[in-house]
The first five atom37 places (N, CA, C, CB, O) and aatype in JSON, in Angstrom:
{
  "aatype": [20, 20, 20, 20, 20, 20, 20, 20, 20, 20, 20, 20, 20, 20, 20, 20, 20, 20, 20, 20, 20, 20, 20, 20, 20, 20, 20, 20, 20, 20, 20, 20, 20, 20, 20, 20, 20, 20, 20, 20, 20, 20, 20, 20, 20, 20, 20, 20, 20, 20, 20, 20, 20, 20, 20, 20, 20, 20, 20, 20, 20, 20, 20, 20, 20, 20, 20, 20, 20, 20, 20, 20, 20, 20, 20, 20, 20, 20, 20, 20, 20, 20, 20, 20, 20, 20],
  "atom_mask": [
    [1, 1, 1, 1, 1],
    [1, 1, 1, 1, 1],
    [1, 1, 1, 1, 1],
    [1, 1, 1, 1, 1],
    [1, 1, 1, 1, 1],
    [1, 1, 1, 1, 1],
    [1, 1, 1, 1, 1],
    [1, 1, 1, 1, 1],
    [1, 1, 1, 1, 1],
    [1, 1, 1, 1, 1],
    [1, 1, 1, 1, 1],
    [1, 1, 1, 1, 1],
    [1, 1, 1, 1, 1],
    [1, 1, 1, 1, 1],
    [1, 1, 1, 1, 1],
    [1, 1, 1, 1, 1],
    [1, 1, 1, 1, 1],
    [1, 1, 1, 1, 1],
    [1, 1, 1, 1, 1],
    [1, 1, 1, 1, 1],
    [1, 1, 1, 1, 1],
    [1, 1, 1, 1, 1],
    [1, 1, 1, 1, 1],
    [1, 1, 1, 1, 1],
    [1, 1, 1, 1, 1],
    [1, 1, 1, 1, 1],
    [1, 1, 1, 1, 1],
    [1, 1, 1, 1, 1],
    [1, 1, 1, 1, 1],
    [1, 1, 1, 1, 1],
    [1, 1, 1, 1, 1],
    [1, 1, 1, 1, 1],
    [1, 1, 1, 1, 1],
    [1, 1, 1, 1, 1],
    [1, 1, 1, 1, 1],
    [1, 1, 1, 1, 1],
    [1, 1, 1, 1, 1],
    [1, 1, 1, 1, 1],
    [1, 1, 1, 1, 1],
    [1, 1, 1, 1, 1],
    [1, 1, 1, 1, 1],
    [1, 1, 1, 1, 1],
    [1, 1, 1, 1, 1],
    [1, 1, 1, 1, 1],
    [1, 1, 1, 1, 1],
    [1, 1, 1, 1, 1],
    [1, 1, 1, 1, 1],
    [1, 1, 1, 1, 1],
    [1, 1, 1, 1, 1],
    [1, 1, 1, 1, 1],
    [1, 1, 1, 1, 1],
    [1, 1, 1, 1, 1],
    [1, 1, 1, 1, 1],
    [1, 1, 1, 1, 1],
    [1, 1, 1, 1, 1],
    [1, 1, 1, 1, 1],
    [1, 1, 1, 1, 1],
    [1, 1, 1, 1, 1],
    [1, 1, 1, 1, 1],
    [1, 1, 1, 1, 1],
    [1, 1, 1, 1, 1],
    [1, 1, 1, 1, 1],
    [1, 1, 1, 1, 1],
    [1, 1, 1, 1, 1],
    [1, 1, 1, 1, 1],
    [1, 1, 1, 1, 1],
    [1, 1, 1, 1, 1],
    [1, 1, 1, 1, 1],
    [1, 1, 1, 1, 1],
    [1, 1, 1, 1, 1],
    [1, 1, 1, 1, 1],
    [1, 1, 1, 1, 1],
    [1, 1, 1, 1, 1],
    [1, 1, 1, 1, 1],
    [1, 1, 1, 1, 1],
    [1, 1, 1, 1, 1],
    [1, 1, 1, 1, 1],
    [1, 1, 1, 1, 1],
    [1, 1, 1, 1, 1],
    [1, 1, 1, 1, 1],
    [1, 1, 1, 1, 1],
    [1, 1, 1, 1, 1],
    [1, 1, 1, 1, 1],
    [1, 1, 1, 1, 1],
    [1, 1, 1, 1, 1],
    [1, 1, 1, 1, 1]
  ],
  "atom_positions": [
    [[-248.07, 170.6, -43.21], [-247.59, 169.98, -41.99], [-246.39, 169.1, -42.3], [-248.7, 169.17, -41.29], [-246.48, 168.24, -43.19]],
    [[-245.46, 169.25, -41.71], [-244.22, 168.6, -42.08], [-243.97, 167.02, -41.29], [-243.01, 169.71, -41.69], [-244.14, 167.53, -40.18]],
    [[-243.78, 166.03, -41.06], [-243.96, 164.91, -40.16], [-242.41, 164.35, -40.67], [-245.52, 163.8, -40.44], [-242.0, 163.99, -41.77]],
    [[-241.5, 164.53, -38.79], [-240.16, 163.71, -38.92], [-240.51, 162.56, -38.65], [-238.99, 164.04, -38.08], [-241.48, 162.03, -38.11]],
    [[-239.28, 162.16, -39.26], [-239.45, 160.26, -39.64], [-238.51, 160.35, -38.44], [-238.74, 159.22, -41.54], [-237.78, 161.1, -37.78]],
    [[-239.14, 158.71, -38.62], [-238.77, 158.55, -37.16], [-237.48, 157.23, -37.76], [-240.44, 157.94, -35.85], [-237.78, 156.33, -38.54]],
    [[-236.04, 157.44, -37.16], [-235.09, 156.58, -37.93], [-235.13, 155.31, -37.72], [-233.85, 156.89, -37.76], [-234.8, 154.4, -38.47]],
    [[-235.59, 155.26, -36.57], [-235.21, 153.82, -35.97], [-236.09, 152.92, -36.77], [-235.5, 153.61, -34.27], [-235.7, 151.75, -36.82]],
    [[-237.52, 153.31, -37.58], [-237.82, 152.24, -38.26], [-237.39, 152.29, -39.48], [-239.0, 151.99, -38.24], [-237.98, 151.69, -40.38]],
    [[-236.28, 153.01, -39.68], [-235.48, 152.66, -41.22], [-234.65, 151.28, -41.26], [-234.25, 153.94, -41.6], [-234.0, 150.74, -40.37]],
    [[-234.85, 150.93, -42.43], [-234.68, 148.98, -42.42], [-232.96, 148.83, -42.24], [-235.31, 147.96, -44.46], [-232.45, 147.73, -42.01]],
    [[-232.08, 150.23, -42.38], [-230.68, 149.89, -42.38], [-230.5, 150.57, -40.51], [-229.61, 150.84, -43.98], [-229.42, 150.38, -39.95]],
    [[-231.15, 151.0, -40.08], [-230.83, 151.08, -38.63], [-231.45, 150.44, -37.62], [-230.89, 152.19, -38.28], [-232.66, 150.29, -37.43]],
    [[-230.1, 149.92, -36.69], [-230.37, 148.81, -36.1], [-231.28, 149.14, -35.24], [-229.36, 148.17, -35.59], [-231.67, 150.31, -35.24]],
    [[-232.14, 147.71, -33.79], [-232.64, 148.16, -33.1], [-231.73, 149.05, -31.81], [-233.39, 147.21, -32.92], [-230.62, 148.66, -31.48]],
    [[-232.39, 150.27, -31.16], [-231.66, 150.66, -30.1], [-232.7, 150.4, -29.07], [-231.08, 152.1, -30.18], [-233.91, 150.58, -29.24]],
    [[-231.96, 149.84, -27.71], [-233.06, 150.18, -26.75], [-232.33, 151.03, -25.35], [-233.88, 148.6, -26.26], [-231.11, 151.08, -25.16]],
    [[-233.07, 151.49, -24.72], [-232.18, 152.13, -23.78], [-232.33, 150.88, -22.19], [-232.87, 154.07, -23.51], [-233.35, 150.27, -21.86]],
    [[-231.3, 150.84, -21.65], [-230.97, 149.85, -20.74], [-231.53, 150.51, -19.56], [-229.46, 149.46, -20.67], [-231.14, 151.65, -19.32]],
    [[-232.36, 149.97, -18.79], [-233.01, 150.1, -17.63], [-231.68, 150.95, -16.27], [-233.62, 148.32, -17.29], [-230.68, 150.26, -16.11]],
    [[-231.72, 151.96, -15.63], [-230.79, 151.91, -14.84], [-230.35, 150.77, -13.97], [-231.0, 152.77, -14.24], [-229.23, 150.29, -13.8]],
    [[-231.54, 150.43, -13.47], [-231.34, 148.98, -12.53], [-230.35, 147.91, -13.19], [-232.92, 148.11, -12.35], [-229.72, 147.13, -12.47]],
    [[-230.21, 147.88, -14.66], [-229.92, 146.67, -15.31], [-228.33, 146.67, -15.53], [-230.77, 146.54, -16.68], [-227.7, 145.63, -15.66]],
    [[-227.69, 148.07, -15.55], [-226.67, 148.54, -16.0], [-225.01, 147.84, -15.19], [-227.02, 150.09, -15.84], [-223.91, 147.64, -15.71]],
    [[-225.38, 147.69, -14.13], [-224.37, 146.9, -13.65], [-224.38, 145.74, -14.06], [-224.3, 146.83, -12.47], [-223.25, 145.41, -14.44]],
    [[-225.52, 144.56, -14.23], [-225.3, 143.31, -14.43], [-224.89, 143.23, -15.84], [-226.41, 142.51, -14.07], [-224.16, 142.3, -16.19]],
    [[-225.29, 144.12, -16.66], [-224.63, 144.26, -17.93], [-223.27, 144.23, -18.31], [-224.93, 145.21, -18.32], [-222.8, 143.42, -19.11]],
    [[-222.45, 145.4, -17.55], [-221.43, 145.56, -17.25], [-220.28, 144.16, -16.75], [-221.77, 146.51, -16.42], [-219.15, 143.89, -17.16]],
    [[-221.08, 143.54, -15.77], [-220.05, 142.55, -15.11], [-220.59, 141.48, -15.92], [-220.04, 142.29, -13.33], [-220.21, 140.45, -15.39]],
    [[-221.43, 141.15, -17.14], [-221.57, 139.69, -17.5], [-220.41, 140.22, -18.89], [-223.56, 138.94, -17.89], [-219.81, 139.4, -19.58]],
    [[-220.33, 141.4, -19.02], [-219.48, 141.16, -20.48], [-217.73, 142.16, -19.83], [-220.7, 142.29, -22.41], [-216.9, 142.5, -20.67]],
    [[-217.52, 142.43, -18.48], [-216.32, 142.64, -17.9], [-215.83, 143.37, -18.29], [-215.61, 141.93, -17.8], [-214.67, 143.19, -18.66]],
    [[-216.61, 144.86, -18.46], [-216.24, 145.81, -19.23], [-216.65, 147.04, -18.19], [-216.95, 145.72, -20.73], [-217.67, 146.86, -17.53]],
    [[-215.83, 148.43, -17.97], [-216.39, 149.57, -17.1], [-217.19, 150.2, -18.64], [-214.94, 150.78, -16.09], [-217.22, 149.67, -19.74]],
    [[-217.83, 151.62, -18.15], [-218.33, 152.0, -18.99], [-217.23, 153.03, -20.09], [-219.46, 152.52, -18.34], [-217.48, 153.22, -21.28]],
    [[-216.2, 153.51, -19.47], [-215.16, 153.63, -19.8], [-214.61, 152.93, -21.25], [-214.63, 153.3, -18.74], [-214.29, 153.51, -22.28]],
    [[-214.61, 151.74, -21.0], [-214.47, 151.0, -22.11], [-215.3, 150.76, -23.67], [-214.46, 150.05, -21.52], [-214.85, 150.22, -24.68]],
    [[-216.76, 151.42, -23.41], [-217.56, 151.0, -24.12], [-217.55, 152.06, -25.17], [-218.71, 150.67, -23.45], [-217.3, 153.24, -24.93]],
    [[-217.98, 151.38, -26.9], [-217.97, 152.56, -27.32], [-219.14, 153.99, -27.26], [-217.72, 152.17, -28.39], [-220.02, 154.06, -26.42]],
    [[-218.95, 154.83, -28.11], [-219.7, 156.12, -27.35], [-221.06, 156.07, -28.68], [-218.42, 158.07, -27.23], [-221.12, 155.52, -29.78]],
    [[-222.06, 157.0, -27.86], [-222.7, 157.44, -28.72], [-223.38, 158.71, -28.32], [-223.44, 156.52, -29.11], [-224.19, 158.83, -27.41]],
    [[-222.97, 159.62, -29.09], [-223.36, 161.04, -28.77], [-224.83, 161.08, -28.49], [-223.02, 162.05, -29.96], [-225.75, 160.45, -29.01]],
    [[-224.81, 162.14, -27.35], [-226.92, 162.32, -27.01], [-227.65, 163.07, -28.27], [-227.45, 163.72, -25.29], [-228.83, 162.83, -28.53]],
    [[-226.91, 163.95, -29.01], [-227.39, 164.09, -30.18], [-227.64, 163.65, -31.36], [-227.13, 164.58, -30.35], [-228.04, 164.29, -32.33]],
    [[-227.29, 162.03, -31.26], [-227.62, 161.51, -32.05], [-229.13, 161.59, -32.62], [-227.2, 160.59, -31.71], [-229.87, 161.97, -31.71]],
    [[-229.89, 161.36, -33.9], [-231.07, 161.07, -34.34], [-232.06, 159.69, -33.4], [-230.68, 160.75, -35.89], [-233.26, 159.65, -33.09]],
    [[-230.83, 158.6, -33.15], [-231.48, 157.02, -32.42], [-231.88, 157.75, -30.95], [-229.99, 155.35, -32.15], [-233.05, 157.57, -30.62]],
    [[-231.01, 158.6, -30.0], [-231.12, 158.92, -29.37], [-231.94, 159.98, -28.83], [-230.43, 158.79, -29.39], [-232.6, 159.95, -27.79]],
    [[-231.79, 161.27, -29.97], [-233.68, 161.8, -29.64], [-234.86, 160.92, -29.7], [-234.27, 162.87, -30.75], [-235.77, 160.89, -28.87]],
    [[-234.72, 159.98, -31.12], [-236.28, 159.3, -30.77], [-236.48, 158.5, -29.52], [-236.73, 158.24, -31.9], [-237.6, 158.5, -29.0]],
    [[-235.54, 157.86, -28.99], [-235.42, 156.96, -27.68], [-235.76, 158.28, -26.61], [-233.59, 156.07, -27.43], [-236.12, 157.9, -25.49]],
    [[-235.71, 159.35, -26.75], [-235.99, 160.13, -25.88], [-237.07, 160.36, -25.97], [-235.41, 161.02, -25.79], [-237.63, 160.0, -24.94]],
    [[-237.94, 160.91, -26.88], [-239.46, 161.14, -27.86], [-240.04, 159.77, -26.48], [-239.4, 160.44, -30.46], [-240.45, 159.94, -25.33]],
    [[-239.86, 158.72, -27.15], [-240.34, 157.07, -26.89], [-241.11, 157.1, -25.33], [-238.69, 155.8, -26.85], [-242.29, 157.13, -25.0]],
    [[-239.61, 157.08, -24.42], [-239.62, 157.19, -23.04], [-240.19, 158.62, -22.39], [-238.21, 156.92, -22.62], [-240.7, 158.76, -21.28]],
    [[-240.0, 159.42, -23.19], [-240.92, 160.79, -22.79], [-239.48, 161.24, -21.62], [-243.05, 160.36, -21.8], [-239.89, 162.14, -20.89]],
    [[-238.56, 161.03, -21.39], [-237.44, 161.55, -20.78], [-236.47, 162.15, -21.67], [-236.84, 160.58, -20.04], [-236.46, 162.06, -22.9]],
    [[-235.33, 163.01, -20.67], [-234.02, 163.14, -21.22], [-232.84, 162.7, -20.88], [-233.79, 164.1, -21.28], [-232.1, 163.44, -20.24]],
    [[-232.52, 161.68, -21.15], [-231.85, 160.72, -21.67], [-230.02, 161.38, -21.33], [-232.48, 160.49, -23.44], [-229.3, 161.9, -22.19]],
    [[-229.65, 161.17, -19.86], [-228.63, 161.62, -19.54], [-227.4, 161.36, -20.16], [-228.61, 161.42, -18.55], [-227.46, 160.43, -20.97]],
    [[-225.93, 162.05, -20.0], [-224.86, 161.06, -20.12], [-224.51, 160.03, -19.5], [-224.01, 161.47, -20.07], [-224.99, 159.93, -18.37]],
    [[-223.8, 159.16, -19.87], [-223.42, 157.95, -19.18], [-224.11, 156.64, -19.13], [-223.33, 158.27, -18.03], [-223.57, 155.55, -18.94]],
    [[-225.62, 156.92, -19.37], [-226.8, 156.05, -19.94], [-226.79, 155.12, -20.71], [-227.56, 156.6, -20.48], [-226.71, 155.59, -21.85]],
    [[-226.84, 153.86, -20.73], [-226.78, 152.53, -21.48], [-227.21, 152.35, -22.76], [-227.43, 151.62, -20.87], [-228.3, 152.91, -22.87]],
    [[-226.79, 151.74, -23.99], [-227.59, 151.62, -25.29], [-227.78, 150.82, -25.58], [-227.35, 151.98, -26.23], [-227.53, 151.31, -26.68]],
    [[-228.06, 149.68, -25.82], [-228.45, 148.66, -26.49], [-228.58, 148.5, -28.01], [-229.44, 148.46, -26.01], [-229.64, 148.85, -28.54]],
    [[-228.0, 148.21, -28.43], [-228.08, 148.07, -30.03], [-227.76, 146.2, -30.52], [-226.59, 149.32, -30.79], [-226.85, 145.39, -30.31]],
    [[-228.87, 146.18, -31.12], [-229.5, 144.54, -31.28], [-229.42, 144.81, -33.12], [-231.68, 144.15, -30.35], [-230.16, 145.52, -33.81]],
    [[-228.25, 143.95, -33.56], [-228.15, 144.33, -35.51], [-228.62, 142.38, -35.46], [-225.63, 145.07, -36.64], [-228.26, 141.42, -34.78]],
    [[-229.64, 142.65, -36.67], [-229.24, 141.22, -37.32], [-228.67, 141.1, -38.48], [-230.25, 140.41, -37.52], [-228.34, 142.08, -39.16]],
    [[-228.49, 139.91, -38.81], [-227.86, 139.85, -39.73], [-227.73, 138.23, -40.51], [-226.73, 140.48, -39.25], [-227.54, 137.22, -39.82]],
    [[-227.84, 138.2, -41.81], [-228.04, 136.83, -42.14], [-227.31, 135.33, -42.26], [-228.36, 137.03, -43.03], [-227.68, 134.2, -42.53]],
    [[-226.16, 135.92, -41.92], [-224.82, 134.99, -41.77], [-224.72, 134.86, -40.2], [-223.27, 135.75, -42.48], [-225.01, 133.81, -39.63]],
    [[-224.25, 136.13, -39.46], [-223.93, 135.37, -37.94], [-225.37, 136.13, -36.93], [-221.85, 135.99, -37.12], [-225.31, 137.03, -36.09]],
    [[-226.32, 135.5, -37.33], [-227.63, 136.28, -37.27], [-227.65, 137.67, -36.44], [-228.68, 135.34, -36.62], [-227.47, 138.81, -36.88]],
    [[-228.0, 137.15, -34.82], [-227.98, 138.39, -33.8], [-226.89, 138.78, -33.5], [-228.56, 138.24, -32.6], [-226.13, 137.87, -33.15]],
    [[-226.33, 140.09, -33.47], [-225.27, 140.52, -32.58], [-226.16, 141.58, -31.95], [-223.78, 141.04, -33.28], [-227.18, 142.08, -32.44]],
    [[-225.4, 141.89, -30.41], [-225.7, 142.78, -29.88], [-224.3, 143.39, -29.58], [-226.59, 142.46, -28.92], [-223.2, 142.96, -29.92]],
    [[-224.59, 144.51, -28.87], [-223.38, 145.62, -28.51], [-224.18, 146.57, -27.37], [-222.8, 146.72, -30.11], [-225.34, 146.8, -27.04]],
    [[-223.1, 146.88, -27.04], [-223.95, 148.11, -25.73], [-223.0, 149.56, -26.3], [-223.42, 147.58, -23.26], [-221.86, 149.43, -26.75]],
    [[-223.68, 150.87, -26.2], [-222.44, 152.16, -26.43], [-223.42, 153.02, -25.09], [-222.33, 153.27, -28.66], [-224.59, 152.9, -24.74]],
    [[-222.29, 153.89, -24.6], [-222.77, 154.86, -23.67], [-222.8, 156.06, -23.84], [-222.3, 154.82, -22.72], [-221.71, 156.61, -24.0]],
    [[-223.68, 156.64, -23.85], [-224.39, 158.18, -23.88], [-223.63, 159.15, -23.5], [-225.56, 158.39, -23.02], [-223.67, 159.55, -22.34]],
    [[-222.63, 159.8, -24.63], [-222.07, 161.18, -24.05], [-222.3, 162.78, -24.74], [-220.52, 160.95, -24.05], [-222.73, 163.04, -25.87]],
    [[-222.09, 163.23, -24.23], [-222.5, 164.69, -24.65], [-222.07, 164.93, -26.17], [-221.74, 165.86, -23.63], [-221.2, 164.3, -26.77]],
    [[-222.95, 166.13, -26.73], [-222.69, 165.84, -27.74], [-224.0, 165.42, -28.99], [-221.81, 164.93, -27.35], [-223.69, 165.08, -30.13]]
  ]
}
Protein backbone atom coordinates (compact mmCIF):
# COMPACT_ATOMS: atom_id res chain seq x y z
CA UNK A 1 0.00 0.00 0.00
CA UNK A 2 1.59 3.12 -0.98
CA UNK A 3 0.46 6.32 1.45
CA UNK A 4 0.98 10.15 -0.14
CA UNK A 5 2.40 12.48 2.20
CA UNK A 6 0.65 14.96 2.76
CA UNK A 7 3.06 18.39 2.14
CA UNK A 8 1.62 20.77 4.08
CA UNK A 9 2.90 19.07 7.22
CA UNK A 10 6.45 19.26 5.89
CA UNK A 11 8.37 21.60 8.43
CA UNK A 12 9.76 23.81 5.26
CA UNK A 13 6.13 24.43 3.88
CA UNK A 14 4.32 27.12 5.00
CA UNK A 15 0.80 27.13 6.47
CA UNK A 16 -1.91 27.43 3.50
CA UNK A 17 -5.43 28.07 4.26
CA UNK A 18 -8.07 28.63 1.77
CA UNK A 19 -10.04 32.03 2.36
CA UNK A 20 -13.70 31.69 2.97
CA UNK A 21 -15.64 33.19 -0.20
CA UNK A 22 -17.54 35.51 2.09
CA UNK A 23 -14.13 36.83 3.41
CA UNK A 24 -12.50 37.64 0.06
CA UNK A 25 -13.51 41.14 -0.42
CA UNK A 26 -12.66 42.40 3.04
CA UNK A 27 -9.35 40.92 2.40
CA UNK A 28 -8.90 42.58 -0.67
CA UNK A 29 -9.89 46.21 0.50
CA UNK A 30 -7.91 46.00 4.00
CA UNK A 31 -4.58 45.37 2.01
CA UNK A 32 -5.91 47.63 -1.46
CA UNK A 33 -5.11 45.21 -3.77
CA UNK A 34 -7.64 43.63 -6.90
CA UNK A 35 -7.01 40.07 -7.33
CA UNK A 36 -5.27 40.93 -10.42
CA UNK A 37 -2.53 42.12 -8.48
CA UNK A 38 -1.91 39.22 -6.29
CA UNK A 39 0.63 36.74 -6.79
CA UNK A 40 -0.52 33.34 -8.48
CA UNK A 41 -0.63 29.94 -7.46
CA UNK A 42 -1.34 27.25 -9.85
CA UNK A 43 -4.51 24.71 -8.90
CA UNK A 44 -2.06 22.07 -9.53
CA UNK A 45 -0.08 22.77 -7.12
CA UNK A 46 0.73 19.79 -4.34
CA UNK A 47 -0.62 22.74 -1.21
CA UNK A 48 -3.52 23.01 -3.34
CA UNK A 49 -4.68 19.37 -3.96
CA UNK A 50 -4.30 18.68 -0.26
CA UNK A 51 -6.45 21.92 0.57
CA UNK A 52 -8.76 20.27 -1.80
CA UNK A 53 -8.45 16.51 -0.16
CA UNK A 54 -9.10 18.78 3.40
CA UNK A 55 -12.35 20.70 2.32
CA UNK A 56 -13.59 17.69 0.28
CA UNK A 57 -14.17 20.39 -2.73
CA UNK A 58 -12.66 21.58 -6.01
CA UNK A 59 -11.07 24.39 -5.39
CA UNK A 60 -11.87 26.87 -8.38
CA UNK A 61 -9.80 29.58 -10.18
CA UNK A 62 -9.66 32.84 -8.79
CA UNK A 63 -10.02 31.40 -5.13
CA UNK A 64 -8.11 32.98 -2.18
CA UNK A 65 -4.83 31.50 -0.44
CA UNK A 66 -3.66 32.26 2.56
CA UNK A 67 -0.21 31.51 3.30
CA UNK A 68 0.87 32.22 7.09
CA UNK A 69 5.28 31.63 7.03
CA UNK A 70 6.93 32.10 10.37
CA UNK A 71 9.86 32.95 10.93
CA UNK A 72 12.40 33.75 13.73
CA UNK A 73 13.58 37.24 13.12
CA UNK A 74 10.39 39.10 11.73
CA UNK A 75 8.21 36.26 13.21
CA UNK A 76 4.62 36.07 11.29
CA UNK A 77 4.26 37.09 7.79
CA UNK A 78 1.32 36.46 5.92
CA UNK A 79 0.58 36.83 2.09
CA UNK A 80 -2.53 35.99 0.11
CA UNK A 81 -1.86 34.26 -3.86
CA UNK A 82 -4.89 33.44 -6.14
CA UNK A 83 -5.79 30.21 -7.69
CA UNK A 84 -5.16 29.89 -11.42
CA UNK A 85 -5.27 27.20 -13.79
CA UNK A 86 -2.69 25.16 -14.12
Amino acid sequence: MIMEANVLEHVLVPEHHLVPVKEENKVLEEHNVGKDQLPKIRKGDPCIKVLEEYHNIDIEEGRLVKIVRLNTVAGVSVSYRIVVRG
